[in-house]
DSSP file (Angstrom, degrees, kcal/mol; ACC not computed):
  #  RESIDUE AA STRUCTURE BP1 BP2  ACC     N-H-->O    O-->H-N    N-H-->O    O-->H-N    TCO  KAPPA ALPHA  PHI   PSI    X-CA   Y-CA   Z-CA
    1    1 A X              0   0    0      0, 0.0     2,-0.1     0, 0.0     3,-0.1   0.000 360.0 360.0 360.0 140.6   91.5   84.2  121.3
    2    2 A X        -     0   0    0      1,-0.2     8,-0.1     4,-0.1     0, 0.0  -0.468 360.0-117.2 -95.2 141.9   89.7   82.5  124.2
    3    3 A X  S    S+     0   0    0      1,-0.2    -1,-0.2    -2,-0.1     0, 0.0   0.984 118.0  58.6 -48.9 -60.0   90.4   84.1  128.0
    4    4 A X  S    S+     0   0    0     -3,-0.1    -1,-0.2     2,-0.0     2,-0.1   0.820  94.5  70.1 -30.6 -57.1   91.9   80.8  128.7
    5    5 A X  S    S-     0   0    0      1,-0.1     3,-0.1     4,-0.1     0, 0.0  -0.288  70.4-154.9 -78.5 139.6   94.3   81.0  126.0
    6    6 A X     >  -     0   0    0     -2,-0.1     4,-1.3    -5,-0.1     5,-0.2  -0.082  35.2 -95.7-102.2-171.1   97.3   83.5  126.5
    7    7 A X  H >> S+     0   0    0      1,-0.2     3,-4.3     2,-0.2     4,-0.9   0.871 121.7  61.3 -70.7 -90.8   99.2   85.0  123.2
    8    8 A X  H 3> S+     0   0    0      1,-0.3     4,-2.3     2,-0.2    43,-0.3   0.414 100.8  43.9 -67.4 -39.8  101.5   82.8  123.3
    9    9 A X  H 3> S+     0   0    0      2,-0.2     4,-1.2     1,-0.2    -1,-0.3   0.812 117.8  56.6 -80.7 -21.1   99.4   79.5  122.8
   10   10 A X  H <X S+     0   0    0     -3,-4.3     4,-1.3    -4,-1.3     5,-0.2   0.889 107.8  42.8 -48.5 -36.3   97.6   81.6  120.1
   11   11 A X  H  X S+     0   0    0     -4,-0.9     4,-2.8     1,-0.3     3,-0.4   0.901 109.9  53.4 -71.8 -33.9  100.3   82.1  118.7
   12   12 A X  H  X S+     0   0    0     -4,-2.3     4,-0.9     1,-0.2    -1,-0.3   0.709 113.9  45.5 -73.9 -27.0  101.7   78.4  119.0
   13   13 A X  H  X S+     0   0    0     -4,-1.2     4,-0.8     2,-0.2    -1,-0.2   0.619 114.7  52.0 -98.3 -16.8   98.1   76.9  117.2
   14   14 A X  H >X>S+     0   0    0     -4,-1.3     4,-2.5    -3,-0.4     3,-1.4   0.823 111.7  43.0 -83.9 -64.7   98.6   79.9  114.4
   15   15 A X  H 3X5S+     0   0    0     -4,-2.8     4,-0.9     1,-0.3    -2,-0.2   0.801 113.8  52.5 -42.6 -21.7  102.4   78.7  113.8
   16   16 A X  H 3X5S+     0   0    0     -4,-0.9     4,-0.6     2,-0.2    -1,-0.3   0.775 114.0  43.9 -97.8 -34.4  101.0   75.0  113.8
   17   17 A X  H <X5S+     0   0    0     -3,-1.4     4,-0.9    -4,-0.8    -2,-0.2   0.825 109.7  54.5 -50.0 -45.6   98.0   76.0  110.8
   18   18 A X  H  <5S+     0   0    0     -4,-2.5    -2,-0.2     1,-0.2    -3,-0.2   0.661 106.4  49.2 -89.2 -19.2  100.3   77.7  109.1
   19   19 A X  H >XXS+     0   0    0     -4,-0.9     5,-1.1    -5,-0.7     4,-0.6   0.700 114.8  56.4 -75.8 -21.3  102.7   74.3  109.0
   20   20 A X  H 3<5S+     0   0    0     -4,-0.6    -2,-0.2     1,-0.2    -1,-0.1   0.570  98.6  45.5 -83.6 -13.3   99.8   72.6  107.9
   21   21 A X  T 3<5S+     0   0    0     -4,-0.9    -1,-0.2     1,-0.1    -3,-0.1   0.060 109.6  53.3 -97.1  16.6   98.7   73.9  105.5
   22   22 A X  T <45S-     0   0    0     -3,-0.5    -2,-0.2     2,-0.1    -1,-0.1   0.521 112.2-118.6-117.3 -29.5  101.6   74.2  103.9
   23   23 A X  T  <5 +     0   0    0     -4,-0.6    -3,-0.2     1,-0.2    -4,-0.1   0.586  57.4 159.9  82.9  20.3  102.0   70.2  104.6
   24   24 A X      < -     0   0    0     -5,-1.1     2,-0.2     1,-0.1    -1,-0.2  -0.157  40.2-134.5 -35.0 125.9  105.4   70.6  106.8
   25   25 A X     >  -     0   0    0      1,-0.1     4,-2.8    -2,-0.0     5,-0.2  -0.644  28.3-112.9 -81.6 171.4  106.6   68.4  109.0
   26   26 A X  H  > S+     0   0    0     -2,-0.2     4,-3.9     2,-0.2    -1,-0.1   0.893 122.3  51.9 -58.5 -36.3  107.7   69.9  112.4
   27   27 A X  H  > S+     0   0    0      2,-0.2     4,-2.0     1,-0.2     5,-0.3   0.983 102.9  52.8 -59.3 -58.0  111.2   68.8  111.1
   28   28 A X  H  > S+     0   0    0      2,-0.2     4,-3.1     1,-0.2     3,-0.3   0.953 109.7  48.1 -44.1 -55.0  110.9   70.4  107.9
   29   29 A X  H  < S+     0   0    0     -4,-2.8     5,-0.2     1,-0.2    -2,-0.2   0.978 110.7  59.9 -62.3 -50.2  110.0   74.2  109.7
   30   30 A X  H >X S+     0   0    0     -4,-3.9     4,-1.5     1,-0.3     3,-1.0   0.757 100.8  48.3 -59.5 -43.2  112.9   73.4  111.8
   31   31 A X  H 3X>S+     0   0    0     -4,-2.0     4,-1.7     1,-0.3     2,-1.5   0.968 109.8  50.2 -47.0 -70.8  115.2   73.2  109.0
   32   32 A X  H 3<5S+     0   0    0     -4,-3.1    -1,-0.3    -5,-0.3    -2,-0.2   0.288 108.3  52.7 -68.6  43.9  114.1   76.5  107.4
   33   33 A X  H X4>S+     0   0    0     -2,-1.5     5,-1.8    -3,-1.0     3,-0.6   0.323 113.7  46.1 -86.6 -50.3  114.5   78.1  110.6
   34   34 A X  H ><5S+     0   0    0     -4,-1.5     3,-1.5     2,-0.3    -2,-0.2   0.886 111.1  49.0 -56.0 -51.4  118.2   76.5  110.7
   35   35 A X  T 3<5S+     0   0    0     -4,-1.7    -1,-0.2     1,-0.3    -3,-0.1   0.820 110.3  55.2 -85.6  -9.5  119.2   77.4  107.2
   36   36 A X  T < <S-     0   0    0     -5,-0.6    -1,-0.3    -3,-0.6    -2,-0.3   0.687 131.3 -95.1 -81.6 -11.9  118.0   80.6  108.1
   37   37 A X  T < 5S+     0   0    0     -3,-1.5    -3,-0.2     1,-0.6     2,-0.2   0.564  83.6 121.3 132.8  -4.2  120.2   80.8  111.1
   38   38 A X      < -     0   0    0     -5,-1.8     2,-0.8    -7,-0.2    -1,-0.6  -0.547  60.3-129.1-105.5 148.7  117.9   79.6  114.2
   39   39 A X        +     0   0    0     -2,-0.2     2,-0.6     2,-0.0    -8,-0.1  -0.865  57.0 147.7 -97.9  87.7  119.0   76.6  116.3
   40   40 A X        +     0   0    0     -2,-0.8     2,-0.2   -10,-0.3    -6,-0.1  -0.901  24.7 167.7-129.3 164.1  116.1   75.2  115.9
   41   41 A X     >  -     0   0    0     -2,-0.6     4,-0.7    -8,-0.1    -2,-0.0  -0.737  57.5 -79.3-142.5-162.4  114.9   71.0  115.7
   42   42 A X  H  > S+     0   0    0     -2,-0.2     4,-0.6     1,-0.2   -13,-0.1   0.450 126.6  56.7 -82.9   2.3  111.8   69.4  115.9
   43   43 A X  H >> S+     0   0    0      2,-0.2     4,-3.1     3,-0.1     3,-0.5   0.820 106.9  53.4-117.7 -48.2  111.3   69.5  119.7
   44   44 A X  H 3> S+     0   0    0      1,-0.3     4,-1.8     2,-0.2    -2,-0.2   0.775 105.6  53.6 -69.2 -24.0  111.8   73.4  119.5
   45   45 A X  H 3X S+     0   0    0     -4,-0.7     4,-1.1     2,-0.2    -1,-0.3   0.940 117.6  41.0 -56.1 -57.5  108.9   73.3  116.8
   46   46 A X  H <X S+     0   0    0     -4,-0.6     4,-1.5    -3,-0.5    -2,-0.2   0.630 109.2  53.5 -26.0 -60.2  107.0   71.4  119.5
   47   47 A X  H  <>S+     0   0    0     -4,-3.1     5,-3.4     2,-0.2     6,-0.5   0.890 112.5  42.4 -78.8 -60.0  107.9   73.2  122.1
   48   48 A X  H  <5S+     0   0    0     -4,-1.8     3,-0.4     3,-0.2    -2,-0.2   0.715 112.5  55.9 -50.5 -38.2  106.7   76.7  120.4
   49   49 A X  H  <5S+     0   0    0     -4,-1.1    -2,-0.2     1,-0.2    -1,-0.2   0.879 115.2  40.6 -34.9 -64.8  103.3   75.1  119.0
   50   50 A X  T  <5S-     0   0    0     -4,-1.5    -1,-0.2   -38,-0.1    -2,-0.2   0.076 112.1-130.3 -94.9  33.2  102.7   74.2  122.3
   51   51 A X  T   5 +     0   0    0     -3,-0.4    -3,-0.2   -43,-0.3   -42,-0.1   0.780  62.7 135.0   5.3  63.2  104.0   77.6  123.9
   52   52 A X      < +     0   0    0     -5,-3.4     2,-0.4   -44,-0.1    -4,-0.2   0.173  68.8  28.5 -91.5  19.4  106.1   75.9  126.2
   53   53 A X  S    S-     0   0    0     -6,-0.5     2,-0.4    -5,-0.1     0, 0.0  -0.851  99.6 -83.4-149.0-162.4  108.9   78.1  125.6
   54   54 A X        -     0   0    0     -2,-0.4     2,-1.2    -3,-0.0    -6,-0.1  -0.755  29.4-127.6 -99.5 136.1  109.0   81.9  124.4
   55   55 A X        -     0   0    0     -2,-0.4     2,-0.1    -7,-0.1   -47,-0.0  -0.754  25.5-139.0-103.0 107.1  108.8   83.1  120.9
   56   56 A X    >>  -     0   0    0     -2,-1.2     4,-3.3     2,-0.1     3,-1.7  -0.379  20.3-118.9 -49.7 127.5  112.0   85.7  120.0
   57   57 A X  H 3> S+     0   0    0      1,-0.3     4,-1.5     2,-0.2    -1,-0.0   0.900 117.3  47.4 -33.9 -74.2  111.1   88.8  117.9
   58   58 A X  H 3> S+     0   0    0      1,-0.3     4,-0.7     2,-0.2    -1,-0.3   0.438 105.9  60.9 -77.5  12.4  113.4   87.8  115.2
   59   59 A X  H <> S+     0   0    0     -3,-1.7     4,-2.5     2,-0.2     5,-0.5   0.749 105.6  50.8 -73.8 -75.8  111.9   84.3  115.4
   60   60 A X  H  X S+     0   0    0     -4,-3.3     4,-3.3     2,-0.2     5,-0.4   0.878 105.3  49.2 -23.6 -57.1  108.9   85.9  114.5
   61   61 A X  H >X S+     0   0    0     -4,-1.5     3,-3.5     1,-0.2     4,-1.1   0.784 118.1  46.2 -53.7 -93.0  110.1   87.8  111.5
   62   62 A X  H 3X S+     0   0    0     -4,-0.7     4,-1.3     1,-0.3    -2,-0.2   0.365 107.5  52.8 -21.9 -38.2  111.5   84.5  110.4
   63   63 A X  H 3X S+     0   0    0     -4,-2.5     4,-2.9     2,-0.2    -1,-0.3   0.821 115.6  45.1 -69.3 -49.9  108.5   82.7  111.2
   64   64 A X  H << S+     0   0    0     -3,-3.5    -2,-0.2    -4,-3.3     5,-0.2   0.850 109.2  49.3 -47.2 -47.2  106.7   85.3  109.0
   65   65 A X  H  < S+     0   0    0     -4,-1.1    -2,-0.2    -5,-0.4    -1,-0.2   0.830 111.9  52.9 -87.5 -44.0  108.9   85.5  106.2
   66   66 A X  H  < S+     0   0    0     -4,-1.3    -2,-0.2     1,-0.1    -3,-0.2   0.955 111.9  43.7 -10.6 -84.5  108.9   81.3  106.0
   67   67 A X  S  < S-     0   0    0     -4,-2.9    -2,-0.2     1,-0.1    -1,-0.1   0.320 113.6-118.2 -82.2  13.8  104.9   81.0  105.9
   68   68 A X  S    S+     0   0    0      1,-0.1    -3,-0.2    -5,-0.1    -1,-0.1   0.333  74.6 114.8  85.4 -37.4  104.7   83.8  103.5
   69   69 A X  S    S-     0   0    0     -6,-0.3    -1,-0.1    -5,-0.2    -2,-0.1  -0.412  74.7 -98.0 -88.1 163.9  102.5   86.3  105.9
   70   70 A X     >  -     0   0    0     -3,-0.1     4,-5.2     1,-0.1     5,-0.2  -0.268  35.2-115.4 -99.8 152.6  103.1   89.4  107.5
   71   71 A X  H >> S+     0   0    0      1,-0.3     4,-1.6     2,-0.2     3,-1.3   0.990 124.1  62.5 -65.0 -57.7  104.4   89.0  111.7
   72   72 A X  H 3> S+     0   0    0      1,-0.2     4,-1.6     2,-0.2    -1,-0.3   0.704 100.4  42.0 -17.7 -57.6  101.0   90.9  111.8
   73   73 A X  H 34 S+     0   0    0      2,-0.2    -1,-0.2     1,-0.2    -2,-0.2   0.865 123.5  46.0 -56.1 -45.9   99.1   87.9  110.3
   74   74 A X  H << S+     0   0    0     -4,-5.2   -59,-0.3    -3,-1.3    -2,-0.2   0.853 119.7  32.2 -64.5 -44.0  101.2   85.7  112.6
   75   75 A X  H  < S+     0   0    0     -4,-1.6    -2,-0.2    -5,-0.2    -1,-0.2   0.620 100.4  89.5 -85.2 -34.7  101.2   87.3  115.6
   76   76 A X  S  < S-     0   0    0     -4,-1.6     2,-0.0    -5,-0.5     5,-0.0  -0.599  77.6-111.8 -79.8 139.3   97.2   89.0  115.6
   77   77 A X    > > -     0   0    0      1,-0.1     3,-1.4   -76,-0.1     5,-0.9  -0.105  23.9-112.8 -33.8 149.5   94.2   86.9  116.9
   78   78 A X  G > 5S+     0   0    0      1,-0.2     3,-1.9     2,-0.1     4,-0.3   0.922 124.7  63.6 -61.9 -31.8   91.6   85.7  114.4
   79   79 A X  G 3 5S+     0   0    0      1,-0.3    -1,-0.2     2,-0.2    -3,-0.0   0.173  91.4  68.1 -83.3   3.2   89.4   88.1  116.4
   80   80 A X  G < 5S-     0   0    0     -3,-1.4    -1,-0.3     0, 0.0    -2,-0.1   0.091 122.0-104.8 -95.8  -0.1   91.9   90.8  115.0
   81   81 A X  T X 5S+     0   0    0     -3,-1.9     3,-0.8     3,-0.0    -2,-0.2   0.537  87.4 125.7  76.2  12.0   90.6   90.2  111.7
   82   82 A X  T 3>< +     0   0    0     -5,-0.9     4,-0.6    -4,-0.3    -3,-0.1   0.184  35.7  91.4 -92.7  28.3   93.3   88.4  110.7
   83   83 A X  T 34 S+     0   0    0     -5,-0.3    -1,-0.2     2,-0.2     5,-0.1   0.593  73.1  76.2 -67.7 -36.7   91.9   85.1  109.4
   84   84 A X  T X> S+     0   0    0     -3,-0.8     3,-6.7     2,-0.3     4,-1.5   0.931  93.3  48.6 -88.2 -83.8   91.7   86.5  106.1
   85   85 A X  H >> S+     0   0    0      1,-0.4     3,-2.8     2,-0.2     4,-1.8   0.705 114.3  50.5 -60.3 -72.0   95.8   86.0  105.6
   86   86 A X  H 3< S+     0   0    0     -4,-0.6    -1,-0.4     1,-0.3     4,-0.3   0.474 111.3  48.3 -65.3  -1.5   95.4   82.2  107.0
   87   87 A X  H <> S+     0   0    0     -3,-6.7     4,-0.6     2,-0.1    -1,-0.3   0.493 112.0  46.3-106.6 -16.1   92.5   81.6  104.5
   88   88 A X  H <X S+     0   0    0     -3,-2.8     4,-1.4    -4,-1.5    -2,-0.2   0.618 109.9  59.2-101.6 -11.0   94.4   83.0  101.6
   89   89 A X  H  X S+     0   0    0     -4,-1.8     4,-4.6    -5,-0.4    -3,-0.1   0.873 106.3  43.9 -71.6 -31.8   97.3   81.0  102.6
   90   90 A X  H  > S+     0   0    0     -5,-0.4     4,-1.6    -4,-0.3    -2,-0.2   0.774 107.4  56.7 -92.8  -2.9   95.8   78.3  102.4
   91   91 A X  H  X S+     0   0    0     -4,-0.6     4,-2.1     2,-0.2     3,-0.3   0.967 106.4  57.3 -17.8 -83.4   94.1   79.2   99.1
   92   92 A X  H  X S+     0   0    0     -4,-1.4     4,-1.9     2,-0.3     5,-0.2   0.898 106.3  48.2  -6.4 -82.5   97.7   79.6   97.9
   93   93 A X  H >< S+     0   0    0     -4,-4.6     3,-0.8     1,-0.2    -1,-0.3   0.886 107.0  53.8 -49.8 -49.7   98.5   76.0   98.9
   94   94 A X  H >X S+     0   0    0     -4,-1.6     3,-3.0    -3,-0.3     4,-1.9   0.989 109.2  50.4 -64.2 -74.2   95.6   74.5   97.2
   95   95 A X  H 3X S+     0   0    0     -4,-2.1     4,-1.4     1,-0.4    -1,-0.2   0.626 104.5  59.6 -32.6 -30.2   96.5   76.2   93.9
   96   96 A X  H << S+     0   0    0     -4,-1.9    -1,-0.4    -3,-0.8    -2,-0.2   0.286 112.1  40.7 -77.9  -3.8   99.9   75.0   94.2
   97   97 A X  H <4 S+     0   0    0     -3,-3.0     4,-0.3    -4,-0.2    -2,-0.3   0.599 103.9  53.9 -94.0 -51.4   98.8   72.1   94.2
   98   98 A X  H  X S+     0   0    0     -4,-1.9     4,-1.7     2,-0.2     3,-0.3   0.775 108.4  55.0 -50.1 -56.7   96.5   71.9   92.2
   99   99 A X  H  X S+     0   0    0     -4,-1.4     4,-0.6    -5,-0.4    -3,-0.1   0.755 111.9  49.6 -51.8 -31.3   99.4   73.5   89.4
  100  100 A X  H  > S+     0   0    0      2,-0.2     4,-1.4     1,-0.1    -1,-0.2   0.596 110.4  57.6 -82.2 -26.4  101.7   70.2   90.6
  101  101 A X  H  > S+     0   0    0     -4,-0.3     4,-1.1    -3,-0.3    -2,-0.3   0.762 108.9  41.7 -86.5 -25.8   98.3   68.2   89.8
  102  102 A X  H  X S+     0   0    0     -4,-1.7     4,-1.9     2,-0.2    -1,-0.2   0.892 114.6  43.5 -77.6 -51.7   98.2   69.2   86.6
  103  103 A X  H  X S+     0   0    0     -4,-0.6     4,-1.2     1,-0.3    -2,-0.2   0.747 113.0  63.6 -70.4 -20.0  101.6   69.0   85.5
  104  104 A X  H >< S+     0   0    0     -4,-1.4     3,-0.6     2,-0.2    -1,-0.3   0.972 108.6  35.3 -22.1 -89.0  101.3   65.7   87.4
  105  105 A X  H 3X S+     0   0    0     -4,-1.1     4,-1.5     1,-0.3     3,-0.3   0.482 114.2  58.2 -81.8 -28.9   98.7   64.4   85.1
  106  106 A X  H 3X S+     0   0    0     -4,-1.9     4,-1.5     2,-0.2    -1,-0.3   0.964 107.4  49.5 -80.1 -68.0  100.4   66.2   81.7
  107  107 A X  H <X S+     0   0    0     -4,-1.2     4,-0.6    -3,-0.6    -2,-0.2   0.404 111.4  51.5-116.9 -37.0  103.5   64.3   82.5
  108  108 A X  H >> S+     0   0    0     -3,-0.3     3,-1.7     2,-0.2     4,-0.7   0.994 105.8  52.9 -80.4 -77.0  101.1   60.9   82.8
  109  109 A X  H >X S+     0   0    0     -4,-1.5     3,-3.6     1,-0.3     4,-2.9   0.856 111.4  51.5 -21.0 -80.2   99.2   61.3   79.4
  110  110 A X  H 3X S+     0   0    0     -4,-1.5     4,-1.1     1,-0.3    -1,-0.3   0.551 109.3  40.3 -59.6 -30.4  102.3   61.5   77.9
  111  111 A X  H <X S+     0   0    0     -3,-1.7     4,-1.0    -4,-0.6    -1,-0.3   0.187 113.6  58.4 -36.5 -20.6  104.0   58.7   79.1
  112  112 A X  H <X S+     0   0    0     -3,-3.6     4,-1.4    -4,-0.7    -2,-0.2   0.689 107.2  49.4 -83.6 -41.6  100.7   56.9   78.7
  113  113 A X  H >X S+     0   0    0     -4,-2.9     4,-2.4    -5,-0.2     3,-0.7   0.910 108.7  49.0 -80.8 -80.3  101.0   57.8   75.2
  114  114 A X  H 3X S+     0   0    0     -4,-1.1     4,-1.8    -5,-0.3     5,-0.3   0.754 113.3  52.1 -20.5 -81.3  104.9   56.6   74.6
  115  115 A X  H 3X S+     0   0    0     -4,-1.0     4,-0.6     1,-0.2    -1,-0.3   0.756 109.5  46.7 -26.4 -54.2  103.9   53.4   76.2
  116  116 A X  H XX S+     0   0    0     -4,-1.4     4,-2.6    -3,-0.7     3,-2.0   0.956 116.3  44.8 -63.7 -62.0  101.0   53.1   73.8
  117  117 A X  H >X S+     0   0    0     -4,-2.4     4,-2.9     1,-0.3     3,-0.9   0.937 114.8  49.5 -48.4 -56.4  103.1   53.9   70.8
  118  118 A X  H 3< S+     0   0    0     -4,-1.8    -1,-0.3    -5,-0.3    -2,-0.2   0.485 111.0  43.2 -77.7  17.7  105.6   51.9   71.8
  119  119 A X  H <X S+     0   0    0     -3,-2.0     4,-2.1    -4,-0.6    -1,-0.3   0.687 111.5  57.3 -96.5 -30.5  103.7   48.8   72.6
  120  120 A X  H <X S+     0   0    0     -4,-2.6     4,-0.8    -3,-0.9    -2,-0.2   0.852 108.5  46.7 -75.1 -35.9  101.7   49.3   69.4
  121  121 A X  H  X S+     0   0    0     -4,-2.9     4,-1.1    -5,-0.2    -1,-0.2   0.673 106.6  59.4 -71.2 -28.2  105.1   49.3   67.3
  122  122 A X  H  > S+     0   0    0     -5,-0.3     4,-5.1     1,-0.2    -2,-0.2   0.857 107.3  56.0 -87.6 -43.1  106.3   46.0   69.4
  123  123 A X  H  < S+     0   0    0     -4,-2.1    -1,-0.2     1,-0.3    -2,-0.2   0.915 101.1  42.8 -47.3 -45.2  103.2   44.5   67.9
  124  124 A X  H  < S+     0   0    0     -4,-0.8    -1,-0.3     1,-0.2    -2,-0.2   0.768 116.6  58.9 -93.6 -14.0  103.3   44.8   64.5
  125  125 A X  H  < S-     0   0    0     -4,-1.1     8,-0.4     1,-0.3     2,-0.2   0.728 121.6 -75.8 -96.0   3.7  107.2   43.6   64.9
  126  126 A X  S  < S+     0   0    0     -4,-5.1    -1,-0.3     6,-0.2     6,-0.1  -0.776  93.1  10.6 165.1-168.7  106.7   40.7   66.5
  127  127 A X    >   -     0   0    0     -2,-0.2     3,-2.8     1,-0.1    -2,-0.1   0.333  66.9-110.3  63.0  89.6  105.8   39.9   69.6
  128  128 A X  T 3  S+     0   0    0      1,-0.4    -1,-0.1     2,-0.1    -5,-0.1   0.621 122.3  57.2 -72.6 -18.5  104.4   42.5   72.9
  129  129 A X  T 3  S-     0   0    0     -7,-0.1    -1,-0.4     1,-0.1    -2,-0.1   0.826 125.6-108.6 -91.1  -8.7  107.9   41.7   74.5
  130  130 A X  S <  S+     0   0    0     -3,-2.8    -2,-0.1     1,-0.3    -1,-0.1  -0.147  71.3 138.1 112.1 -52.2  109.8   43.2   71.4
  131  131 A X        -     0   0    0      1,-0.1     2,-0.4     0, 0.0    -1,-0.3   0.288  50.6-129.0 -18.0 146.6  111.1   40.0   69.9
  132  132 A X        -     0   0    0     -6,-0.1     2,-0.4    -3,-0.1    -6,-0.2  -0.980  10.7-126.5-141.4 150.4  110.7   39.9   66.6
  133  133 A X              0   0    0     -8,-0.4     0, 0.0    -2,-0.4     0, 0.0  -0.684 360.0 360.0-101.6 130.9  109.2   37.1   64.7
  134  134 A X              0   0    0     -2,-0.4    -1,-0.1    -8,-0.0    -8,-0.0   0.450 360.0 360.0 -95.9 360.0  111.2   35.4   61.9
């Protein structure tokens, strides 16, 4: 953390990493902060990002408990050694991703393959539309 920059705008650029890397919209964290119990919307997302307003302990927990990281992780400077948690989140995310890319791609092949067959089948009974030729 820079003198310029107070906790609180740390805090707002961690909470704004840690939606991003997750690939949240501001709306989306607002909603899990609401189903959790927060009146929160997108402006309040904003608002907090951009520490224009104060961040509430049990926001914090919540905020924590959301992105997966300890309030530590959330709350500590990188210059607390606490980088490590934002590097592994986003780790995390890439793997998950990666896991969706696969199953992705599993899902393709196989469907690729059905097509095939059934195009191959269309063939030899008549016709690529199906038809079959008398």
């Amino acid at each position: 953390m820079t003198e310029a920059q107070t906790a609180e705008q740390a805090v707002g650029r961690r909470i704004k990493a840690l939606r991003g890397i997750r690939g949240w919209s501001q709306q989306q964290l607002a909603s899990r902060m609401s189903v959790a119990g927060f009146s929160w919307g997108q402006t309040t997302v904003t608002k907090t990002e951009n520490a224009e307003r104060p961040l509430r302990v049990n926001e914090a927990v919540q905020l924590a408990h959301v992105f997966g990281v300890s309030v530590g992780d959330l709350l500590a400077s990188p210059a607390d050694g606490h980088q490590p948690a934002l590097v592994a989140a986003a780790r995390q995310r890439v793997k998950d991703c990666e896991r969706t890319k696969a199953h992705a791609d599993e899902k393709l092949a196989e469907a690729l393959s059905e097509l095939s067959e059934l195009l191959a089948g269309a063939c030899w009974e008549g016709d690529a539309d199906g038809a079959s030729v008398d």
